[in-house]
N, C-alpha and C positions, 0 to 999 in steps of 0.2 A: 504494500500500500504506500501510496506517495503519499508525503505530506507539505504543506502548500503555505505559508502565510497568508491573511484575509486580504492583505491588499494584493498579492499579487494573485491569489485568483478574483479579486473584484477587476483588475488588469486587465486579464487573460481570462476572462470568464469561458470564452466560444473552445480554446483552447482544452480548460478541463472537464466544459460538456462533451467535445470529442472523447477524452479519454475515457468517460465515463460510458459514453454509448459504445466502448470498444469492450467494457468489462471492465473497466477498473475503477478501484476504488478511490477515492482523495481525501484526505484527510485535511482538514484544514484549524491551522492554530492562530493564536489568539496571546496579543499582551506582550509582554517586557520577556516574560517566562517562557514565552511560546507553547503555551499549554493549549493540547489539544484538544477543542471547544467540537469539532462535528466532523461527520464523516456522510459525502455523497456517495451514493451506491446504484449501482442499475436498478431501476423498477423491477424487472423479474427478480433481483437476488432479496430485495426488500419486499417483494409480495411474496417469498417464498419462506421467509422469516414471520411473517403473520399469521400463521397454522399454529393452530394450540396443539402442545404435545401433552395426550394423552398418557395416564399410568405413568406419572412423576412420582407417586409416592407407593409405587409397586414395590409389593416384600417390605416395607418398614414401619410398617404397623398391621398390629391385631382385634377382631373385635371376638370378643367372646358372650356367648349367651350360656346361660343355664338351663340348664333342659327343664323347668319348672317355670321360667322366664313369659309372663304374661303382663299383655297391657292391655285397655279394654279402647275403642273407638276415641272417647271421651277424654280419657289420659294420654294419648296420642296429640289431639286438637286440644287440647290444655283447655278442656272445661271443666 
């Protein structure tokens, strides 16, 4: 991943939209520090990051019931 200062992609804007429509990512920094503030990315690799991933918490926790374990309608719906 490239990384860019903000005036020089405000610069070269058309420039890092090419590279970006080529696949690549830019990273762009920010301040005295150069700390980096954002990262453009192609639409397909950022709509492909938007999927919820299911069975995150698979295998790490247990529920256990008691085999006498009853609730009635009413204690369910907390009346």
């Amino acid at each position: 991943m490239k990384t860019i200062p903000l005036a020089e992609a405000k610069t070269h804007f058309s420039a890092v939209m090419k590279d970006v429509e080529q696949g690549h990512e830019v990273a762009i920094s920010y301040g005295k520090k150069r700390k980096t503030v954002a990262v453009i990315v192609p639409y397909e690799a950022w709509k492909k990051t938007k999927k919820r991933q299911l069975g995150t918490l698979k295998d790490r926790g247990t529920v256990l019931f008691s085999a006498d374990y009853a609730m009635s309608d009413g204690e369910l719906l907390g009346l």
